[in-house]
Backbone bond lengths (Angstrom), bond angles and torsions (degrees), N, CA, C in turn:
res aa  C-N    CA-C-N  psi(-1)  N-CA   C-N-CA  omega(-1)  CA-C   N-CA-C  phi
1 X - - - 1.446 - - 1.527 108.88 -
2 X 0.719 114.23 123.13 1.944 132.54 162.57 1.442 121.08 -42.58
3 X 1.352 129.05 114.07 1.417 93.93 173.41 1.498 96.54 -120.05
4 X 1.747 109.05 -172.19 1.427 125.24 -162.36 1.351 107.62 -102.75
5 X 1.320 154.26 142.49 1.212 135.87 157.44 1.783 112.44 -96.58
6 X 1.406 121.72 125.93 1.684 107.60 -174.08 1.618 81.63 -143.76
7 X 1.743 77.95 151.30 1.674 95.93 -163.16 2.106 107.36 -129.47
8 X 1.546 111.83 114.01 1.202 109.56 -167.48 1.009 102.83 -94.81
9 X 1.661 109.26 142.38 1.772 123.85 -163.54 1.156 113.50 -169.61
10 X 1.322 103.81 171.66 1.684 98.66 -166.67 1.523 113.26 -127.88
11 X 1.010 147.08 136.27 1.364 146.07 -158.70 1.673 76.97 -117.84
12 X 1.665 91.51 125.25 2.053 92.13 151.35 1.373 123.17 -136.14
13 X 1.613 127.88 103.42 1.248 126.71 174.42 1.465 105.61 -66.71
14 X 1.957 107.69 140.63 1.558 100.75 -178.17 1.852 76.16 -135.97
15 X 1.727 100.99 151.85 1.574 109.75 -178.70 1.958 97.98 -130.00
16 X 1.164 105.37 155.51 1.322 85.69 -161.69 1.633 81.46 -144.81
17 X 1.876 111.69 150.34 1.562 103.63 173.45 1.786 79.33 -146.22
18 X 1.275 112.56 127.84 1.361 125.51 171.02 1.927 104.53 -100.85
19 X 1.504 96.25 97.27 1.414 127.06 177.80 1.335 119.15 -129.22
20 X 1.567 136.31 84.56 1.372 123.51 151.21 1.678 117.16 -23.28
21 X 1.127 150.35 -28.24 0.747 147.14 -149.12 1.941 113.33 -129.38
22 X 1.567 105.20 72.75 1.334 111.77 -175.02 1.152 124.02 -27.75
23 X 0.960 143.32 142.53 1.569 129.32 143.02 1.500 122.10 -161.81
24 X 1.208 115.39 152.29 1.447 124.16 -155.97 2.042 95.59 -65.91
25 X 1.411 123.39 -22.29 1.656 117.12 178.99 1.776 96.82 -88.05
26 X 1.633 120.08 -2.49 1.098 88.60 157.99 1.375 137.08 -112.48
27 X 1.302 100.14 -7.40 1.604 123.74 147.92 1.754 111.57 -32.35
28 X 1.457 87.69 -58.09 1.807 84.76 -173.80 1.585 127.97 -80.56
29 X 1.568 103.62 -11.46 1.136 116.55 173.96 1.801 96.74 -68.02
30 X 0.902 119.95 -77.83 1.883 133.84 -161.37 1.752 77.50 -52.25
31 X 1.308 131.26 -89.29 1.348 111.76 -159.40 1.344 131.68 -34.95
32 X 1.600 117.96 -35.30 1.308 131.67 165.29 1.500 101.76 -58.81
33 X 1.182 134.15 -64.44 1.537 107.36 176.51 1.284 131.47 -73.27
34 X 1.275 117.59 12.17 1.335 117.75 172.60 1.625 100.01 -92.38
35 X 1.256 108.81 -34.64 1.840 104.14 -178.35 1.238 93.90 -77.38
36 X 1.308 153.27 -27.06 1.427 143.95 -175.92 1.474 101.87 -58.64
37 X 1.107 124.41 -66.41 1.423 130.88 168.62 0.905 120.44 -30.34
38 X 1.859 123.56 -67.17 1.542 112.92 179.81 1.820 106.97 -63.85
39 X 1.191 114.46 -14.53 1.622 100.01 174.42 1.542 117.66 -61.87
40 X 1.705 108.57 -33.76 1.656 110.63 -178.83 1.656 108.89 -47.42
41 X 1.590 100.17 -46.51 1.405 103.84 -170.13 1.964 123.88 -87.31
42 X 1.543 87.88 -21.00 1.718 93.39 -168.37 1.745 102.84 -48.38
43 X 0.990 113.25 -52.85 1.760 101.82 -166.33 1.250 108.14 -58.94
44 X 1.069 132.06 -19.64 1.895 134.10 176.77 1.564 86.67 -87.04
45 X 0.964 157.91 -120.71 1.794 166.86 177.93 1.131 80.33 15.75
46 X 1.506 128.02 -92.81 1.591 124.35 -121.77 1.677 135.09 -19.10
47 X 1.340 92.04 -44.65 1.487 114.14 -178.86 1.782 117.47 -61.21
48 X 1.679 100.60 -23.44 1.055 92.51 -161.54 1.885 107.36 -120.51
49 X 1.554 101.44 11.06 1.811 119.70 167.27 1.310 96.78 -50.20
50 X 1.488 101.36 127.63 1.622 121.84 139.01 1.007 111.42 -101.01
51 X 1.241 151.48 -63.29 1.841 148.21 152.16 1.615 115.05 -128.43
52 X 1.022 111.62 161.98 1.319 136.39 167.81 1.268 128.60 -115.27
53 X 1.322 151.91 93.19 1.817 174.19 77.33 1.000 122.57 10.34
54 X 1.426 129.76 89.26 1.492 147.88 117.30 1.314 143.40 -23.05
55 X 1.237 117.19 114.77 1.256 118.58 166.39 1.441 133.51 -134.69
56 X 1.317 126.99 173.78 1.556 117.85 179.08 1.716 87.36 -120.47
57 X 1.426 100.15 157.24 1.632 101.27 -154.23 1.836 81.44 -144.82
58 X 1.413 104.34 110.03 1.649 95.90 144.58 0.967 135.02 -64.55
59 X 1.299 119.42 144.05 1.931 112.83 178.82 1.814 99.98 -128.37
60 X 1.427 131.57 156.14 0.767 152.96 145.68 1.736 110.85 9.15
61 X 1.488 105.78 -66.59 0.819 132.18 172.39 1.809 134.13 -126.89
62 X 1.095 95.77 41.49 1.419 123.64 160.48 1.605 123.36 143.68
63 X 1.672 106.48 -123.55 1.451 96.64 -156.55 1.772 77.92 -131.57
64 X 1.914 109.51 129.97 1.147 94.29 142.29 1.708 129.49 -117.96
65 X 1.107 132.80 -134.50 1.379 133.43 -170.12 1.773 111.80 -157.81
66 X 1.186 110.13 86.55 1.706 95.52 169.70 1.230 145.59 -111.53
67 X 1.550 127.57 -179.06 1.679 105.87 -163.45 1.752 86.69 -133.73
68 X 1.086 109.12 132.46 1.724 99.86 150.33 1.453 113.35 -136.40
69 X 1.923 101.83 117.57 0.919 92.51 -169.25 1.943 106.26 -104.21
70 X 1.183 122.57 140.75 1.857 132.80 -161.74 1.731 77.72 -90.42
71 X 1.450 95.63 140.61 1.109 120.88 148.12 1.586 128.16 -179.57
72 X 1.847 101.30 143.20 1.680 103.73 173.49 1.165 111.15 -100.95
73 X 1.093 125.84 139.38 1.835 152.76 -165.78 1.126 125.86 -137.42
74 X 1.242 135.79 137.87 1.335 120.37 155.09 1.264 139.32 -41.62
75 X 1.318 139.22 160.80 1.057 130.77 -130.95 2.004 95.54 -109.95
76 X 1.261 100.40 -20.13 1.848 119.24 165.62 1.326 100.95 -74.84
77 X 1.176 130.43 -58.16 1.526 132.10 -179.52 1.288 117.13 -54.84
78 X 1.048 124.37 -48.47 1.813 113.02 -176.12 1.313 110.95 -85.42
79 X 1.433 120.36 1.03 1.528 128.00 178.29 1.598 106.73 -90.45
80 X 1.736 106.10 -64.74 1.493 102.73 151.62 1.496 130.46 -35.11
81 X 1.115 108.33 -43.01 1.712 105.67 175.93 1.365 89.63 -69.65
82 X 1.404 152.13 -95.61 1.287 154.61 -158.41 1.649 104.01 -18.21
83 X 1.504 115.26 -59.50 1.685 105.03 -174.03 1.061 110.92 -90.75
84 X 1.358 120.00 12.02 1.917 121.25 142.75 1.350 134.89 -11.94
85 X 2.276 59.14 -80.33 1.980 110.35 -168.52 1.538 102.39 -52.82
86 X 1.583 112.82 -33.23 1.947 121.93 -151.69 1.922 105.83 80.00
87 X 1.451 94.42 29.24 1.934 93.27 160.88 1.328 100.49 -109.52
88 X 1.713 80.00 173.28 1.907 113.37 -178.32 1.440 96.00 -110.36
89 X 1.265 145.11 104.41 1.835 127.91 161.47 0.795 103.99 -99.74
90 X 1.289 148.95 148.25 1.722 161.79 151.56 2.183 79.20 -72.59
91 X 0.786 109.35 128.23 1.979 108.07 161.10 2.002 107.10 -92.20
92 X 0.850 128.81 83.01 1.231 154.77 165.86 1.988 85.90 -8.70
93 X 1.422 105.20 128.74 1.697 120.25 176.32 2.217 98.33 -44.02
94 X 1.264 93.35 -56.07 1.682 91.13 -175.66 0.962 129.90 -51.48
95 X 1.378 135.15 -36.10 1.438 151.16 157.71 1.343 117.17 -48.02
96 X 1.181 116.49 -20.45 1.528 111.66 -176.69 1.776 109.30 -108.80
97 X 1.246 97.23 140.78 1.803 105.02 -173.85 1.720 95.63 -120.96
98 X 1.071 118.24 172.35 1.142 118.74 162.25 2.124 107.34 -158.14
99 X 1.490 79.40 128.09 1.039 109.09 -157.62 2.109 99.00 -99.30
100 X 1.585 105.77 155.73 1.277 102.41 -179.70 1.519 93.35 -88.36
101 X 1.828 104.66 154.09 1.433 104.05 154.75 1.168 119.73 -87.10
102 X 1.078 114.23 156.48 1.753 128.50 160.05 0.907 109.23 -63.81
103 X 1.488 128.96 116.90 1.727 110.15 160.99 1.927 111.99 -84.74
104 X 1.064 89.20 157.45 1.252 96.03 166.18 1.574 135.21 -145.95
105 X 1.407 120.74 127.90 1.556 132.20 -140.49 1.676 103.97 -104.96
């Protein structure tokens, strides 16, 4: 029997606007580019969402916006996504499961 290797991880877009001066258009500015981002990637992910978590994040000096999006993948797929990006990941032994395939006739 064959098995699968899939590896659970978390992608997190963070958008950041350093403004003393709060305000709800700049809230929407940083969140709007944080969803711009996960749009580059959503059509490659989709298949492989377990949830998605938002937050608004004070910073020091202002407001940022983040995304983490969970997902299990194959173990070719999140590597391919990695030399996309132009990264190196080692995928940590724990993260990876391996699962049987199904065959199918």
């Amino acid at each position: 029997m064959n098995t699968k290797a899939e590896v659970t991880t978390t992608l997190t877009i963070f958008q950041h606007a350093s403004s003393y001066l709060f305000s709800a258009e700049t809230l929407l500015a940083v969140k709007r580019r944080a969803d711009q981002e996960l749009d580059r990637y959503f059509p490659k992910l989709w298949p492989y969402i377990r949830s998605i978590e938002a937050e608004i994040v004070r910073t020091g000096d202002g407001v940022g916006y983040k995304i983490r999006v969970h997902i299990t993948a194959p173990l070719e797929v999140v590597q391919a996504f990695h030399t996309a990006a132009g990264v190196h990941v080692d995928i940590p032994r724990e993260q990876i499961t391996y699962k049987p395939e199904m065959e199918t006739k």
